[in-house]
BAPA-676656 format. One line per field, with one value per residue: residue number from 1; residue in one letter; x negated, y negated, z of N, C-alpha, C in turn. Coordinates in steps of 0.2 Angstrom, whole numbers, plus 5000, padded with zeros to 4 digits. Atoms other than C-alpha are relative to their C-alpha. Example, Ala and Ser with C-alpha at 12.3 -4.5 7.8 and 13.67 -1.06 7.14 Angstrom:
seq	[1, 2] $
type	[a, s] $
npx	[4996, 5004] $
npy	[5006, 5006] $
npz	[5000, 4999] $
capx	[4938, 4932] $
capy	[5022, 5005] $
capz	[5039, 5036] $
cpx	[4996, 5004] $
cpy	[4994, 4995] $
cpz	[5000, 5003] $
end
This chain:
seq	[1, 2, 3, 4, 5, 6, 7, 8, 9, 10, 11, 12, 13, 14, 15, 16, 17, 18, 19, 20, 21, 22, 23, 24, 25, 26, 27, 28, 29, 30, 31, 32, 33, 34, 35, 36, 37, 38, 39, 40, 41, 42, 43, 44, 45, 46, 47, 48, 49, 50, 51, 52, 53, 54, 55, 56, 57, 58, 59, 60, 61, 62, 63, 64, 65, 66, 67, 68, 69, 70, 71, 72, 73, 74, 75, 76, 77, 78, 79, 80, 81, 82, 83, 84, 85, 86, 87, 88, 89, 90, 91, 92, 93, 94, 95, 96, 97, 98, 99, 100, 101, 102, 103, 104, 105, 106, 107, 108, 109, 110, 111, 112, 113, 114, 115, 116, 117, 118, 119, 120, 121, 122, 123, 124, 125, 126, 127, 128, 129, 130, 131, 132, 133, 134, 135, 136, 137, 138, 139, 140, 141, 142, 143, 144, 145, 146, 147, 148, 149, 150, 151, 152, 153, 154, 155, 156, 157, 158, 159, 160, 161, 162, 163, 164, 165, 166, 167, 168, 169, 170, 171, 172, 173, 174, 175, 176, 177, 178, 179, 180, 181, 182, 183, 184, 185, 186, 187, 188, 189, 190, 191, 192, 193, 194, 195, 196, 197, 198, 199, 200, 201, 202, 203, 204, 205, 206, 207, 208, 209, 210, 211, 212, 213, 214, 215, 216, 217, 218, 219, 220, 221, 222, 223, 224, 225, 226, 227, 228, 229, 230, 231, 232] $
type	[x, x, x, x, x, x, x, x, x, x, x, x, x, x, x, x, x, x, x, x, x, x, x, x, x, x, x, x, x, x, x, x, x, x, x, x, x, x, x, x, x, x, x, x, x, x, x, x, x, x, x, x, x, x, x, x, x, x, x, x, x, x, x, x, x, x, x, x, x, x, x, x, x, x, x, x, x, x, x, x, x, x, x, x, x, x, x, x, x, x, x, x, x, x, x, x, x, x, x, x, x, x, x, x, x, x, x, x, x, x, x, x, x, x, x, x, x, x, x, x, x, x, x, x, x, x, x, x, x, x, x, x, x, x, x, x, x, x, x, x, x, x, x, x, x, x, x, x, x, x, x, x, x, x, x, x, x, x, x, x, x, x, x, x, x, x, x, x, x, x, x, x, x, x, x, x, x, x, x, x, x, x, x, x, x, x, x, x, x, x, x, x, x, x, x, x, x, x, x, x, x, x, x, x, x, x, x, x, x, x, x, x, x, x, x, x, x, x, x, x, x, x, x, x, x, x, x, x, x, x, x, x] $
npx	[5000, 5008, 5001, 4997, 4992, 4994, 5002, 5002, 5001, 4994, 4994, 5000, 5002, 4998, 5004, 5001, 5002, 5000, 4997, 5001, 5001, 5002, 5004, 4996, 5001, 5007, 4998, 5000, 4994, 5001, 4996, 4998, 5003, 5002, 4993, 5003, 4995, 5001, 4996, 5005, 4998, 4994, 4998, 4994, 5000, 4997, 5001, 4994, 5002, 4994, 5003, 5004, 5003, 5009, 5000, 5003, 5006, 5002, 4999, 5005, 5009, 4998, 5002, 5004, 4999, 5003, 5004, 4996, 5005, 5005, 4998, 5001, 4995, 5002, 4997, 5004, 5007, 5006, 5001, 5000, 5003, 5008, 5000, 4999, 4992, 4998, 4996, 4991, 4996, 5002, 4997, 4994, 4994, 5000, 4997, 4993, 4996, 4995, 4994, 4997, 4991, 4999, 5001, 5006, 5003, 4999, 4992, 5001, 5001, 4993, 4999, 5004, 5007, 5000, 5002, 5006, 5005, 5006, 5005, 5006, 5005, 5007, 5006, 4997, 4998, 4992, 4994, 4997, 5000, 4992, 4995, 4998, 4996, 4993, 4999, 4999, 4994, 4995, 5001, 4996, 4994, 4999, 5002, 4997, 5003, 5005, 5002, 4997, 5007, 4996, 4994, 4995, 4997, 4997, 5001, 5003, 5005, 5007, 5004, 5000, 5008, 5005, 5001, 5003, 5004, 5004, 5001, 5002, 5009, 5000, 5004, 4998, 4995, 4995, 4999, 4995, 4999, 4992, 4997, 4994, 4998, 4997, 4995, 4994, 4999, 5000, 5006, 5009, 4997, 5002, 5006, 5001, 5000, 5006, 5008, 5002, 5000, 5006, 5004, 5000, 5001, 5007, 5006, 5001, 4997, 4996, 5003, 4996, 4998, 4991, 4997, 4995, 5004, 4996, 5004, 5004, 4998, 5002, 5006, 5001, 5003, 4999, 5006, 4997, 5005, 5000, 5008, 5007, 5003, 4999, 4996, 4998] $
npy	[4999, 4997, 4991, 5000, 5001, 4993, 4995, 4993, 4995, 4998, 4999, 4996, 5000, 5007, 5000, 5006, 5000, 4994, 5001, 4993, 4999, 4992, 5001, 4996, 5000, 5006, 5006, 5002, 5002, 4999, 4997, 5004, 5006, 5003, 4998, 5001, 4998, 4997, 5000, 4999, 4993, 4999, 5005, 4997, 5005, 4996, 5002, 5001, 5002, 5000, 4996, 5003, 5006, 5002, 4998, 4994, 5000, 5002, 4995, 4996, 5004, 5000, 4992, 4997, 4997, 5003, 5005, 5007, 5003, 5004, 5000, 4993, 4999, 5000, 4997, 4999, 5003, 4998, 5004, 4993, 5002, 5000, 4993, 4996, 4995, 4994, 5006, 5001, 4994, 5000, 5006, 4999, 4996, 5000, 5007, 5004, 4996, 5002, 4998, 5000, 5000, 4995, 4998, 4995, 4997, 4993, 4994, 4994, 4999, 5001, 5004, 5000, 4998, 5006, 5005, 4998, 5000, 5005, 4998, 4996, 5004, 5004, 4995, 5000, 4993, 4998, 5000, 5009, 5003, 4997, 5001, 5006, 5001, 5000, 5004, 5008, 4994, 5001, 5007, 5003, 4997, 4993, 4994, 4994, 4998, 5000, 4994, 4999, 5003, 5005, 4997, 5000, 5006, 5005, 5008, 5006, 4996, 4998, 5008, 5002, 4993, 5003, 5006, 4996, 4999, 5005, 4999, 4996, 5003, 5008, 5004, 5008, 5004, 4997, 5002, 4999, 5001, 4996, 4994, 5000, 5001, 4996, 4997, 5003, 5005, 4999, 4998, 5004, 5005, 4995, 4998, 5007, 5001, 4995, 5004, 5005, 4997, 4998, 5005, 5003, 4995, 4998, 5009, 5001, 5003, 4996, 5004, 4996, 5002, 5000, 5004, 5002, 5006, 4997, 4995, 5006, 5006, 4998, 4999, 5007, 5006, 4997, 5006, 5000, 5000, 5001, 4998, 4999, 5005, 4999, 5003, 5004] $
npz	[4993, 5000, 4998, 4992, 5000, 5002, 4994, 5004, 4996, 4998, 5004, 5001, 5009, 5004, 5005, 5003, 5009, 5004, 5007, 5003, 5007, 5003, 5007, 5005, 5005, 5001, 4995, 4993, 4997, 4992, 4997, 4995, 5000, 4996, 4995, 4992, 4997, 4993, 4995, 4990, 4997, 4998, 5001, 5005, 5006, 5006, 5007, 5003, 5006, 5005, 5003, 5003, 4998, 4996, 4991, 5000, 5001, 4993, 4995, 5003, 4996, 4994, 4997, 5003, 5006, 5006, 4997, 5003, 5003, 4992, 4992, 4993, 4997, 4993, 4995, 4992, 5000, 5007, 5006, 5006, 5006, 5000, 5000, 5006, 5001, 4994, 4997, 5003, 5000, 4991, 4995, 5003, 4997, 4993, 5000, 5005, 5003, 5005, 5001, 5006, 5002, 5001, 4996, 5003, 4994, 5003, 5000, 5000, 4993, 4997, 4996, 4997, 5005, 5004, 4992, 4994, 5007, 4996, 4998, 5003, 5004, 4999, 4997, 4992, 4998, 5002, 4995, 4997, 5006, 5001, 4995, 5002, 5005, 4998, 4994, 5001, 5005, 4994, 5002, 5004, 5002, 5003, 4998, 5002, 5006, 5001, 5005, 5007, 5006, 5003, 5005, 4995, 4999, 5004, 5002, 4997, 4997, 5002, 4999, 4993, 5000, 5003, 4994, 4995, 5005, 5000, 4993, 4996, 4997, 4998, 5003, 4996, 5003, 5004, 5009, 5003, 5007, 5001, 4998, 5001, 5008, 5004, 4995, 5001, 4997, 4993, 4997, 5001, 4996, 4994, 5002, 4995, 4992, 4998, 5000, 4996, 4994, 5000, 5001, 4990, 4997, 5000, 5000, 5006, 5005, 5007, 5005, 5006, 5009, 5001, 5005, 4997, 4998, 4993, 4993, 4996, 4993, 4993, 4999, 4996, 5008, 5008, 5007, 5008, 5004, 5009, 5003, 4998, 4995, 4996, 4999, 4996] $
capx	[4539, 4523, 4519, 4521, 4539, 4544, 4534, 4529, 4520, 4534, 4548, 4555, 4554, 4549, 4541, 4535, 4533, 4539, 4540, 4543, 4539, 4541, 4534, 4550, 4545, 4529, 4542, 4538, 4555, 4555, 4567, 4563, 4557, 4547, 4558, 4554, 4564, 4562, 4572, 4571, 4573, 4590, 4596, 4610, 4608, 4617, 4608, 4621, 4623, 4633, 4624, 4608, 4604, 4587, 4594, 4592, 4575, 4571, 4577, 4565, 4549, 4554, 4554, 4539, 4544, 4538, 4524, 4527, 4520, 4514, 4517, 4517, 4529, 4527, 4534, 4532, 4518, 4509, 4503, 4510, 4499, 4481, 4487, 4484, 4496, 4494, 4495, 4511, 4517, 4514, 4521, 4537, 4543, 4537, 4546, 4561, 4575, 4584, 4602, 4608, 4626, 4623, 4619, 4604, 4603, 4597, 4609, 4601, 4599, 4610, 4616, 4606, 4590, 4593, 4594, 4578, 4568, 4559, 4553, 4545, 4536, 4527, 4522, 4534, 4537, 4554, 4563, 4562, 4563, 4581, 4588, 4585, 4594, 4609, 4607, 4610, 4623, 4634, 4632, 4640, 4655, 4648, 4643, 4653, 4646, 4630, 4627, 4637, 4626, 4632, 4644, 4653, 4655, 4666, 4662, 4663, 4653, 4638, 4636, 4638, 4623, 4613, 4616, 4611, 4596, 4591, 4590, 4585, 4565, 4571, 4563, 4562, 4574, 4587, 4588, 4605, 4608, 4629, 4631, 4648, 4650, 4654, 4667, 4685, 4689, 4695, 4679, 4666, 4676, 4673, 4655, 4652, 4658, 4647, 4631, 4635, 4638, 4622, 4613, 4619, 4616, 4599, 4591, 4587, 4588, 4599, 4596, 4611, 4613, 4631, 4640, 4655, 4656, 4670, 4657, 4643, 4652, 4651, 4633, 4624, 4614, 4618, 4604, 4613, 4601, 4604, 4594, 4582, 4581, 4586, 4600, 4600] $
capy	[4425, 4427, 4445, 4438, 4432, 4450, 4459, 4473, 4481, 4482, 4484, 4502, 4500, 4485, 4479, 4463, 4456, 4472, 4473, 4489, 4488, 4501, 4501, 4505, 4506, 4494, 4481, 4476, 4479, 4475, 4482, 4475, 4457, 4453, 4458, 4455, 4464, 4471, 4482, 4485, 4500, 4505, 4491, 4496, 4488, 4490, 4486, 4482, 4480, 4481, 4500, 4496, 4482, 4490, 4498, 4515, 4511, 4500, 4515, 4526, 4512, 4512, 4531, 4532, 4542, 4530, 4517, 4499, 4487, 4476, 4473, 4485, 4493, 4496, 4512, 4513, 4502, 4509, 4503, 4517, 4508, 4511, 4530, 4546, 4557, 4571, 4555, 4548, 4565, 4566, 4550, 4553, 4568, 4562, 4544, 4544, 4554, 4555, 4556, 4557, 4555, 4574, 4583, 4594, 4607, 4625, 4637, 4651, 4647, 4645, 4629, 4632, 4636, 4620, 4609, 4617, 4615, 4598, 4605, 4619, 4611, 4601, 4619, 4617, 4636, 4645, 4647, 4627, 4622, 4632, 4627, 4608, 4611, 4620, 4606, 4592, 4605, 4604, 4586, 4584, 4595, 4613, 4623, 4635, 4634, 4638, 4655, 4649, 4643, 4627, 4637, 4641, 4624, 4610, 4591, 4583, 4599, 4600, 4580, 4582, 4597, 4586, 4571, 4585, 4587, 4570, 4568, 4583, 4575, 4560, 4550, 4532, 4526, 4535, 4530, 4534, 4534, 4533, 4546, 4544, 4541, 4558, 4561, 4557, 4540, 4549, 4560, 4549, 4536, 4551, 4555, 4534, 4536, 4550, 4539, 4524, 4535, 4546, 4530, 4521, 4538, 4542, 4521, 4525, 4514, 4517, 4508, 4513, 4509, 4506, 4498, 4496, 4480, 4489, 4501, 4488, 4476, 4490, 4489, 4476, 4465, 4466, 4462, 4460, 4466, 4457, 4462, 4467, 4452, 4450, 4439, 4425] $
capz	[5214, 5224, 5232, 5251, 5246, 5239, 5255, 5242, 5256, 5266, 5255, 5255, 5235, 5225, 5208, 5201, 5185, 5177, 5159, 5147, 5128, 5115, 5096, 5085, 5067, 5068, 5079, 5097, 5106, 5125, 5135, 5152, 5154, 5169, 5182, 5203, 5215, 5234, 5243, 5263, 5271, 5274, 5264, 5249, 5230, 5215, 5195, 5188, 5168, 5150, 5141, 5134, 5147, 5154, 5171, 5167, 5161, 5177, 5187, 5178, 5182, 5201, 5202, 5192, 5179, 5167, 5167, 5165, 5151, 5164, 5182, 5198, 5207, 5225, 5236, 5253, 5253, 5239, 5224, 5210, 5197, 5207, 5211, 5200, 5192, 5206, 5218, 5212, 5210, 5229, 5233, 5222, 5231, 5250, 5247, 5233, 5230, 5213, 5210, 5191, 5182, 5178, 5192, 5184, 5198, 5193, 5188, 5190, 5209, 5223, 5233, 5245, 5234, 5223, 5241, 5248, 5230, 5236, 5249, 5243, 5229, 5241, 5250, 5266, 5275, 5267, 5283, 5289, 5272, 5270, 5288, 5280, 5267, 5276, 5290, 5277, 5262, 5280, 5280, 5265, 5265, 5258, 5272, 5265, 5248, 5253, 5242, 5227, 5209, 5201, 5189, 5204, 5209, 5205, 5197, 5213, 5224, 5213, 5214, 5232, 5231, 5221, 5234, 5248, 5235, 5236, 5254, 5261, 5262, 5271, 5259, 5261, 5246, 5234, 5215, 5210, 5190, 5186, 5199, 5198, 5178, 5175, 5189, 5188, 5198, 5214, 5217, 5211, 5224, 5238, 5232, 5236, 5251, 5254, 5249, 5258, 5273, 5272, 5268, 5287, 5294, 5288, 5286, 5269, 5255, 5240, 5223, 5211, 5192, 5188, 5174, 5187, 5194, 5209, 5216, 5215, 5224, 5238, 5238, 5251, 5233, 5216, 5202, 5185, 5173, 5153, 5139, 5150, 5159, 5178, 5181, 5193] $
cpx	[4993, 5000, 5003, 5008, 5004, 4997, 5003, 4999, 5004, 5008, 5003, 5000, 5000, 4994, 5000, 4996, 5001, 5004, 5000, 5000, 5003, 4998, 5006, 4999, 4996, 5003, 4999, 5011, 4999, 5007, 5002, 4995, 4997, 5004, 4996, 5006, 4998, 5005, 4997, 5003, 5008, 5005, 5006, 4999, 5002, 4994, 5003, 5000, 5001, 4993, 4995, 4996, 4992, 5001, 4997, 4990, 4996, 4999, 4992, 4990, 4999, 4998, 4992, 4998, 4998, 4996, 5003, 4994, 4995, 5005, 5001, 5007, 4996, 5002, 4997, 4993, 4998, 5000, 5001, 4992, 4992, 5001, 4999, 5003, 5000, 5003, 5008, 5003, 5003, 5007, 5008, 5005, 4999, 5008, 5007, 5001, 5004, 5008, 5003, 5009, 5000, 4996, 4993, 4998, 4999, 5002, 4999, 5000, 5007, 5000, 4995, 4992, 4999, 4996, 4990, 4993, 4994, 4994, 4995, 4998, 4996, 4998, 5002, 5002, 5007, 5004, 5002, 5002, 5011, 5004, 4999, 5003, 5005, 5002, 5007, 5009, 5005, 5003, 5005, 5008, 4997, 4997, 5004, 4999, 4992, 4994, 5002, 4994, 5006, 5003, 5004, 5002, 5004, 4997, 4998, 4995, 4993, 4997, 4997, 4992, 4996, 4998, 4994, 4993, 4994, 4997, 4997, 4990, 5000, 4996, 5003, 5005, 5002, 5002, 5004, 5003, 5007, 5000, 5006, 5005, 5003, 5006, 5004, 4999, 5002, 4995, 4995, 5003, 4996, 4993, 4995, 5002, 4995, 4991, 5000, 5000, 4996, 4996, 4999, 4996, 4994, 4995, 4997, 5001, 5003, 4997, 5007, 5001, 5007, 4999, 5006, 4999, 5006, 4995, 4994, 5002, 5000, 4993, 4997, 4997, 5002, 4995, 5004, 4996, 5006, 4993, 4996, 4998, 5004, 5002, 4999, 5004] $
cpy	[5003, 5008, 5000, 4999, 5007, 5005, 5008, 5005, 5001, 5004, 5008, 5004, 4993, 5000, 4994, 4999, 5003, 5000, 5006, 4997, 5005, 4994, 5002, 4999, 4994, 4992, 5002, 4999, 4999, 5001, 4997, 4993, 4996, 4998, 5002, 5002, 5002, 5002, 5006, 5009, 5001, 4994, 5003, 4996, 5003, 4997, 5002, 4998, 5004, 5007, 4997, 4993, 5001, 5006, 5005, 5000, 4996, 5006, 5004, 4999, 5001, 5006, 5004, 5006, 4998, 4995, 4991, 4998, 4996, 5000, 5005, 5002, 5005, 5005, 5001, 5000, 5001, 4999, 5006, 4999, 5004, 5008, 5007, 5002, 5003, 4995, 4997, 5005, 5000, 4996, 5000, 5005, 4998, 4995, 4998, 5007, 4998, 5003, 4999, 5002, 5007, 5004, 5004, 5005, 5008, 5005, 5004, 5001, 4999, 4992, 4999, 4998, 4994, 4996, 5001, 5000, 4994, 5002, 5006, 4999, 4996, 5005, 5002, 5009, 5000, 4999, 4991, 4998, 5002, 5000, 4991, 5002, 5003, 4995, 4995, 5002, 4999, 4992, 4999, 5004, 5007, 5005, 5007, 5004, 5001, 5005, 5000, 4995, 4995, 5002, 5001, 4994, 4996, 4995, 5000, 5006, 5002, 4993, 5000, 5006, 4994, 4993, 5004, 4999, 4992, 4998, 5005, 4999, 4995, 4997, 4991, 4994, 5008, 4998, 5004, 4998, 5003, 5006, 5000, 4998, 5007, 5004, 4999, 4995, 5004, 5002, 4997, 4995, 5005, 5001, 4993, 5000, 5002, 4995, 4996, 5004, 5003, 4993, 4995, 5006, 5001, 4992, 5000, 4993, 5001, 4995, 5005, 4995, 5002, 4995, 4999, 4995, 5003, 5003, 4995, 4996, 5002, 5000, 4991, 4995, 5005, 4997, 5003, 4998, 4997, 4997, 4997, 4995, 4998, 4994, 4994, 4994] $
cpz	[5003, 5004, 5008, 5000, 4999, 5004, 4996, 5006, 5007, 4997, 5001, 4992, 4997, 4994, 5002, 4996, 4996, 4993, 4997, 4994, 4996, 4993, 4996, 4992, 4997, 5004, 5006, 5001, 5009, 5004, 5006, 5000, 5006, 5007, 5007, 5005, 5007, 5002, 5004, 4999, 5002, 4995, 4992, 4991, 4993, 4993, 4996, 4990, 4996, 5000, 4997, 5002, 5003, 5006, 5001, 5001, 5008, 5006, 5000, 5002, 5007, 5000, 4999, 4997, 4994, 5003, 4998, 4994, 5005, 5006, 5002, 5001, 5006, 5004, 5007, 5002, 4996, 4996, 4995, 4996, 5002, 5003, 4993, 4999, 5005, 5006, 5001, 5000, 5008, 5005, 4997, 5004, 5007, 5001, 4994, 4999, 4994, 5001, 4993, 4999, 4998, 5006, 5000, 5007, 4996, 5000, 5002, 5008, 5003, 5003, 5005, 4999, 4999, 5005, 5002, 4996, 5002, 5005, 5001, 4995, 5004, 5006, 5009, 5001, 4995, 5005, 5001, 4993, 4997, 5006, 4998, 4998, 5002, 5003, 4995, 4993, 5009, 5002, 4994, 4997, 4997, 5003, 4998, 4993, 4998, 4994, 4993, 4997, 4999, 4995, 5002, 5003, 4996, 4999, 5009, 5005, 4997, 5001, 5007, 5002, 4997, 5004, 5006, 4998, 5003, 5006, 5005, 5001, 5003, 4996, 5001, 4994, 4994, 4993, 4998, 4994, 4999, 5004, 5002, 4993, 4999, 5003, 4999, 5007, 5007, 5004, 4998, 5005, 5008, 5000, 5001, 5004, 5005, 5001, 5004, 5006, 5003, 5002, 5009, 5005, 5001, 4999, 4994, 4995, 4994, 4997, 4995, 4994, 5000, 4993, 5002, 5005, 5009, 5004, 5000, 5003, 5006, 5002, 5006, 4995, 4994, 4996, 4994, 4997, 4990, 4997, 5002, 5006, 5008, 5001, 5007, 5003] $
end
């Protein structure tokens, strides 16, 4: 695919050509194979695909948490690849929120605290920083649980914090990994309704990894990744 057809510098996340290696006991294994994607702003996408097809690992190239073997990847316009660590650190928390199948929020804080973590890391005042994150915690059903730790929460009220979480930077796309793998079928149903409806709400982009082909199906495109390779 050439560059102007996957309008990288538009896109609100995209690679191409993106490939991941490792070295396991003197083998060459590849993971991902040269994989080309674009998605718009506000636009919905599942990567879809059996354990051990790559998606997580795609996710992780996308977020830039991990580097590719070759090929770029794109966020809101910018080229990860030609940025530095602090750079990309930068551009990670302006421009992408994560959402994980385990919710990783810290215990030792509150609700509120967790939410309002992004923005103080990148150095925003205390008070504006924790009237977002009550703004958008109200948003998702737990203005009432804004003072409890995630020990005092349940399954689906920690997910729904850590959605809050993700969101509360307006960032310009949302990487959701299985975040509803470890929910029982009705509140991880709840918990997507939640996202698609944040997502129309705020114009973001989602990007979720699934192994369920019902909740992809509610996504606007699906790319079904097999080993490693991007389905067409």
């Amino acid at each position: 695919m050439s560059k102007a057809r996957l309008n990288l510098e538009q896109a609100a996340i995209a690679c191409q050509n993106l490939s991941r290696s490792f070295t396991d006991a003197g083998r060459r294994v590849d993971v991902l194979r040269d994989v080309s994607l674009a998605i718009q702003p506000g636009e919905t996408a599942a990567i879809l695909g059996a354990s051990g097809s790559g998606k997580s690992t795609l996710l992780h190239l996308l977020g830039g948490l991990d580097r590719p073997s070759e090929g770029e990847v794109w966020v809101d316009g910018q080229a990860m690849h030609k940025l530095a660590d602090a750079e990309r650190g930068r551009l990670r928390n302006r421009a992408i929120g994560f959402v994980y199948q385990f919710h990783h929020l810290l215990p030792e804080f509150t609700a509120l605290e967790n939410v309002a973590m992004p923005l103080l890391v990148r150095r925003e005042s205390v008070t504006p920083s924790r009237d977002a994150a009550r703004r958008v915690l109200e948003q998702v059903g737990l203005g009432h649980r804004l003072e409890h730790k995630p020990g005092e929460l349940s399954g689906g009220e920690r997910q729904r914090a850590a959605v809050a979480r993700a969101l509360v930077t307006r960032p310009r796309c949302v990487l959701a990994d299985e975040p509803t793998g470890n929910l029982d079928s009705r509140t991880g149903e709840q918990v997507a309704d939640l996202m698609l409806q944040l997502n129309a709400e705020y114009g973001t982009a989602l990007v979720m990894v699934t192994h369920d082909r019902e909740l992809a199906a509610r996504m606007g495109t699906i790319h079904e990744l097999e080993d490693g390779v991007l389905k067409v």
